[in-house]
Structures are given as structure tokens and as C-alpha cells.
PAZAPA-4460 file (N, C-alpha, C; in steps of 0.05 Angstrom, whole numbers, plus 32768, in hexadecimal, padded with zeros to 4 digits):
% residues 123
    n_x    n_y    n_z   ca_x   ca_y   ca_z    c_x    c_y    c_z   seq   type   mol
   85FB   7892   8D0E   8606   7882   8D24   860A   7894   8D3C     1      X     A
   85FF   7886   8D50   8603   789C   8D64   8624   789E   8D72     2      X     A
   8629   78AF   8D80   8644   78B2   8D86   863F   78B2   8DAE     3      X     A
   865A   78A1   8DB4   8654   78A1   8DD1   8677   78B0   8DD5     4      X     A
   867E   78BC   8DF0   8694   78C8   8DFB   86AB   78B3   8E03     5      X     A
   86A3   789D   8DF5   86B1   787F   8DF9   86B9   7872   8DDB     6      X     A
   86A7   7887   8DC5   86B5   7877   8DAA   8690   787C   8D9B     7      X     A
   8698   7871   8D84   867F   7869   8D71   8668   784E   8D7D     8      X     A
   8656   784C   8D84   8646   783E   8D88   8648   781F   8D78     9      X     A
   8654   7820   8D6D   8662   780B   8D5B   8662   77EA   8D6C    10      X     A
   8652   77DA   8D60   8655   77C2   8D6D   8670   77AE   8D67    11      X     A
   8676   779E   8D75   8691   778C   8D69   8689   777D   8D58    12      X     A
   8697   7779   8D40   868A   7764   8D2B   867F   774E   8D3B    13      X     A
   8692   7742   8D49   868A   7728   8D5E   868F   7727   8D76    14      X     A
   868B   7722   8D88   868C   7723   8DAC   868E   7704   8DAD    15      X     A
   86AC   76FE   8DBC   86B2   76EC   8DB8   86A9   76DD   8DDB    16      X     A
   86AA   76C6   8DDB   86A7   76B9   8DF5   86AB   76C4   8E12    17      X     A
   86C1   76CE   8E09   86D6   76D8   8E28   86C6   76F0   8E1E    18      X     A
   86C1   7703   8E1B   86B5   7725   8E1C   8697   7719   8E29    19      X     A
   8689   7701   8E21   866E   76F9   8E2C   8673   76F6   8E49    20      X     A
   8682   76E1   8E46   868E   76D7   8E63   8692   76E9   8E75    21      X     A
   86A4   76FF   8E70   86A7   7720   8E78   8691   7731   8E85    22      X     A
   867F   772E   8E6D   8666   7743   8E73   864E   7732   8E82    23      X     A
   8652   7716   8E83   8640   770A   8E98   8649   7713   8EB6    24      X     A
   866A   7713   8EB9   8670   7711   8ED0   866C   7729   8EDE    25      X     A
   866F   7742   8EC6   8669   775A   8ED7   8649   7760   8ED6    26      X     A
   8635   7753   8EC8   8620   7758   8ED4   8610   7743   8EE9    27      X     A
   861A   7731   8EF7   8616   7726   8F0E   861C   7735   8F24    28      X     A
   8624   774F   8F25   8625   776F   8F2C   8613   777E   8F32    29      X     A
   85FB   7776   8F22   85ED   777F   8F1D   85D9   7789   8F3C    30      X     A
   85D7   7773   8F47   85CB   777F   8F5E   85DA   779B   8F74    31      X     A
   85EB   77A1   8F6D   85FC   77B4   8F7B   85F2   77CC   8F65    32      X     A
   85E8   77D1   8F4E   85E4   77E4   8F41   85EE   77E3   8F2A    33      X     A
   85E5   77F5   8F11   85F2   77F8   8EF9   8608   780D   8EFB    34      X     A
   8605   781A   8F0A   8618   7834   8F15   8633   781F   8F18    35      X     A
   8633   780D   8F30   8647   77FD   8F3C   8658   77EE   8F2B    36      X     A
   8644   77E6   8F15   864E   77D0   8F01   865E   77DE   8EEC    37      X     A
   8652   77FB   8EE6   8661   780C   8ECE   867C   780E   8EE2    38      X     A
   867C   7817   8EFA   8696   7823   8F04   86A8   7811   8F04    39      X     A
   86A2   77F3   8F0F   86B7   77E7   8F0C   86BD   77D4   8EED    40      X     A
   86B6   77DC   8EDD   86BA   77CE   8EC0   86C7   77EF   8EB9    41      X     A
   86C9   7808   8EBC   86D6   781B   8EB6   86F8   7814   8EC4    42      X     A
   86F9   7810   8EE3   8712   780A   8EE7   871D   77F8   8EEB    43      X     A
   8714   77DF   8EDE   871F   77C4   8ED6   8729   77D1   8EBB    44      X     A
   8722   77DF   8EAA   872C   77E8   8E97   8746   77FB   8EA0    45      X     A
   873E   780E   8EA7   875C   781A   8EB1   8777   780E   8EBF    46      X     A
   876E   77F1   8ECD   8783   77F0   8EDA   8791   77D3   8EC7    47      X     A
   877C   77CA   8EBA   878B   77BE   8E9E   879D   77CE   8E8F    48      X     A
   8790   77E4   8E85   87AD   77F9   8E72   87C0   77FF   8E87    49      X     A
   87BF   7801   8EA3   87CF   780C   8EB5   87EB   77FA   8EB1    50      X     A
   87E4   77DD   8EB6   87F2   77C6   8EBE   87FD   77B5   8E9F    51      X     A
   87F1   77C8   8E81   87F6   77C3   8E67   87EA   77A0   8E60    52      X     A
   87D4   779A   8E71   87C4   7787   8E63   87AD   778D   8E4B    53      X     A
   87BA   7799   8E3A   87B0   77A1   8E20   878A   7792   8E18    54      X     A
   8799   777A   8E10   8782   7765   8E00   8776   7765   8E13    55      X     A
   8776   775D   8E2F   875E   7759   8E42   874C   7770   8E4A    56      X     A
   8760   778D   8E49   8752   77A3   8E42   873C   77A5   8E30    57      X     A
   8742   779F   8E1B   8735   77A3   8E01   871F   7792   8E0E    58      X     A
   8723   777B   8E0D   870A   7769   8E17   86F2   7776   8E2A    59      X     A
   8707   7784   8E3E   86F0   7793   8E4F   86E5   77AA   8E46    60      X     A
   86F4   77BE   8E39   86E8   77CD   8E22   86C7   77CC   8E19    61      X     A
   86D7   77B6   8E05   86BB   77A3   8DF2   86A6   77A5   8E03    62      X     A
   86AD   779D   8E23   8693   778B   8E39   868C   77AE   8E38    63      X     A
   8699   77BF   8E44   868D   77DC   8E4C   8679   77E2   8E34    64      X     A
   8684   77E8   8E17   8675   77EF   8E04   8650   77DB   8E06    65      X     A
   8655   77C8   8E0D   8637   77B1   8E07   862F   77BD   8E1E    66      X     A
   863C   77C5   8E30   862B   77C9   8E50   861C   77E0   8E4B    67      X     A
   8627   77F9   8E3E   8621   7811   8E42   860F   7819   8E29    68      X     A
   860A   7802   8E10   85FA   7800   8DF8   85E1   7807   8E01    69      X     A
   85D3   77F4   8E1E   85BC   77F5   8E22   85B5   780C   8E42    70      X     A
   85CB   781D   8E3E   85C4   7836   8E59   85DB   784F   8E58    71      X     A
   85C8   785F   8E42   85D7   7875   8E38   85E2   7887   8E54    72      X     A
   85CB   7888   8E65   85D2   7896   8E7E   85F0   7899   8E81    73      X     A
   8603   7880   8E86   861E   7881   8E86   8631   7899   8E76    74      X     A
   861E   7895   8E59   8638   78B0   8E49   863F   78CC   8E55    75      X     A
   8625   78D4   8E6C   8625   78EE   8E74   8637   78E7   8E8A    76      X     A
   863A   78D2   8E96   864B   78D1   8EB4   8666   78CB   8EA6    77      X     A
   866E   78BA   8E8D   8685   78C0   8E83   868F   78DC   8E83    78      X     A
   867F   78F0   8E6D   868D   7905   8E6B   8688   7913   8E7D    79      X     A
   867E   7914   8E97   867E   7926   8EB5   8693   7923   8EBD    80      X     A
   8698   7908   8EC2   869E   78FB   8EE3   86C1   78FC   8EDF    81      X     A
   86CE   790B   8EE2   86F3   7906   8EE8   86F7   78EA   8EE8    82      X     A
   86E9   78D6   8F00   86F5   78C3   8EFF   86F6   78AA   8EDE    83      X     A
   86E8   78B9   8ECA   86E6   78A6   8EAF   86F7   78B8   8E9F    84      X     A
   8701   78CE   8EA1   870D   78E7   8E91   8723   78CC   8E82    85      X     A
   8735   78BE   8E89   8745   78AC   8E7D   873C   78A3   8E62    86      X     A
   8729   7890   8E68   8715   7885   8E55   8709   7896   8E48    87      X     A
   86FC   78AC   8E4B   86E9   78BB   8E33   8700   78D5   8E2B    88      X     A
   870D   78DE   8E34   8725   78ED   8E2A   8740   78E9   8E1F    89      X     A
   8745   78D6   8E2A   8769   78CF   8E2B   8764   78BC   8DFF    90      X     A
   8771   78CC   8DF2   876C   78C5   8DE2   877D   789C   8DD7    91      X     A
   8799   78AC   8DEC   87AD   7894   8DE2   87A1   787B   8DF2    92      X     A
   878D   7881   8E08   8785   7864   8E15   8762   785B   8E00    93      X     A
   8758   786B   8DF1   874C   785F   8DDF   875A   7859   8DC4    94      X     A
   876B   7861   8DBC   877F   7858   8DAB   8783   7834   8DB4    95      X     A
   878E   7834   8DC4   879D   7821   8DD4   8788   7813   8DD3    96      X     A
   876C   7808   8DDF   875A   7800   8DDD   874E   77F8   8DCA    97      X     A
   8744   7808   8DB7   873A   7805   8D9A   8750   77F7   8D85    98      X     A
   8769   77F5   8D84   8774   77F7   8D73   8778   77D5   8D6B    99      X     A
   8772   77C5   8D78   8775   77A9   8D78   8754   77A5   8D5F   100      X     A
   8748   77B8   8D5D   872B   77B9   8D55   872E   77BE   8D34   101      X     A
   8745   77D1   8D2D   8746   77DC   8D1C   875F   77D7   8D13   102      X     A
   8766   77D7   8CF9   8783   77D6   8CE4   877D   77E8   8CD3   103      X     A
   878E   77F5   8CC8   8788   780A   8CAF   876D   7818   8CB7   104      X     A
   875D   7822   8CC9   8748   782C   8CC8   872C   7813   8CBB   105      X     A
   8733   77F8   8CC7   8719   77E4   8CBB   8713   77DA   8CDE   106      X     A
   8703   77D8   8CD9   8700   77BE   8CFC   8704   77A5   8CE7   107      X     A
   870E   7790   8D05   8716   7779   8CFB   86FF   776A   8D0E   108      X     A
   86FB   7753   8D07   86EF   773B   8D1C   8702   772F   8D32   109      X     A
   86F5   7726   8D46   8706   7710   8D55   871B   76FB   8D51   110      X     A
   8714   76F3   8D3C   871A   76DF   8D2B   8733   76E3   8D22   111      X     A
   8730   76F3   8D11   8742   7700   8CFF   8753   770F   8D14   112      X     A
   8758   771D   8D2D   8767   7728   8D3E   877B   770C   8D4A   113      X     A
   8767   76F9   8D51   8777   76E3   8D58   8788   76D1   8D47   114      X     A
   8781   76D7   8D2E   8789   76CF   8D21   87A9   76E3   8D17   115      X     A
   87A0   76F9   8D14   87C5   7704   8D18   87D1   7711   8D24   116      X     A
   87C1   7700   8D43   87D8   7702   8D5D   87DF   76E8   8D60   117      X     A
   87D9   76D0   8D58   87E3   76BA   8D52   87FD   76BC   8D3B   118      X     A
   87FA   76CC   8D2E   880B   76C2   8D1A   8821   76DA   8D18   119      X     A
   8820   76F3   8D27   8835   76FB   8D32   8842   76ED   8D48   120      X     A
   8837   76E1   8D59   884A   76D2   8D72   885A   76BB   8D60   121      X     A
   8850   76B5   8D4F   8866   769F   8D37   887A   76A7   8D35   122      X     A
   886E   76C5   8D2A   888D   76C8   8D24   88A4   76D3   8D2C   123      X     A
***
């Protein structure tokens, strides 16, 4: 499996509506560049953990990981560029990110996440 400066290459069990919805909107971008579109799906991410919108983070996460599946170019401007050092270094903001992904060291599905963040707000 290849390894990117963003995590394991690892697809989401499922990509749920809103992550599609997500990744359509930031590639109608597209005419401004892939450059343009990585930068601002990098600090829509930062300023989600900034402001502690966690889950919608994650969501954009997810969208970064599908974006950057099909244009490795990016991993080298990750680990260059200062301005992504957050994201490909900061371990506690991939913690923070990933962790809605994972329990005990398993990935979970969509499904199953919504399913017990539903049933923590119960209780």
C-alpha cells in the first residue's frame, strides 16, 4: 500500500452523499487550477479544526484524500510547502481527523459512525 504525507492511501469504506456533494463543489474549481482547488480544500480544512468543526472536517478530509488519489504531484507540495506543515505534520490534527474513521484501531463505515453519534446524543 502506498503511503502518502497525509496518511495511508486507504479508501473510506463508503463516501457518503455530502463528501460527493463536497468534492463536486470543490471541483467546479477546476477551471482556476488543480493547484487552486488543492489549496483551498487544504484550508477549508484548517480553519474547520481552527473553529472545532470536527465532523465537517473529517468530511473535507475524506474530499482531500479522493482529490489527491488521482494527482500524486500534491504529496511533494504537502511535505515542501510550510503552508500544509499542519496537515502533513501536526500529528494531533491527523489524530483529530482520522479518528471518527477508526475505534480500537478498525475503520468504521459511515453508517455505523452515524449510527453511534446518534446514539450517543440519546444519551
Amino acid at each position: 500500500m502506498e503511503q502518502s504525507s497525509l496518511g495511508p492511501r486507504e479508501g473510506v469504506a463508503t463516501v457518503s452523499p455530502k463528501q460527493k456533494q463536497l468534492l463536486a463543489s470543490y471541483l467546479l474549481n477546476l477551471q482556476k487550477g488543480e493547484r487552486f482547488v488543492f489549496e483551498m480544500i487544504v484550508l477549508d480544512i484548517q480553519r474547520l479544526v481552527d473553529i472545532g468543526a470536527q465532523s465537517l472536517a473529517t468530511d473535507v478530509f475524506v474530499v482531500l484524500r479522493m482529490f489527491m488519489r488521482d494527482r500524486p504531484q500534491f504529496d511533494a507540495v504537502v511535505r515542501r510547502n510550510r503552508m500544509f506543515k499542519g496537515l502533513s505534520d501536526n500529528r494531533s490534527t491527523r489524530r483529530t481527523l482520522d479518528s471518527p474513521f477508526a475505534a480500537n484501531g478498525e475503520r468504521q463505515t459511515q453508517s455505523a459512525l452515524h449510527a453511534k453519534r446518534d446514539k450517543l446524543s440519546l444519551a
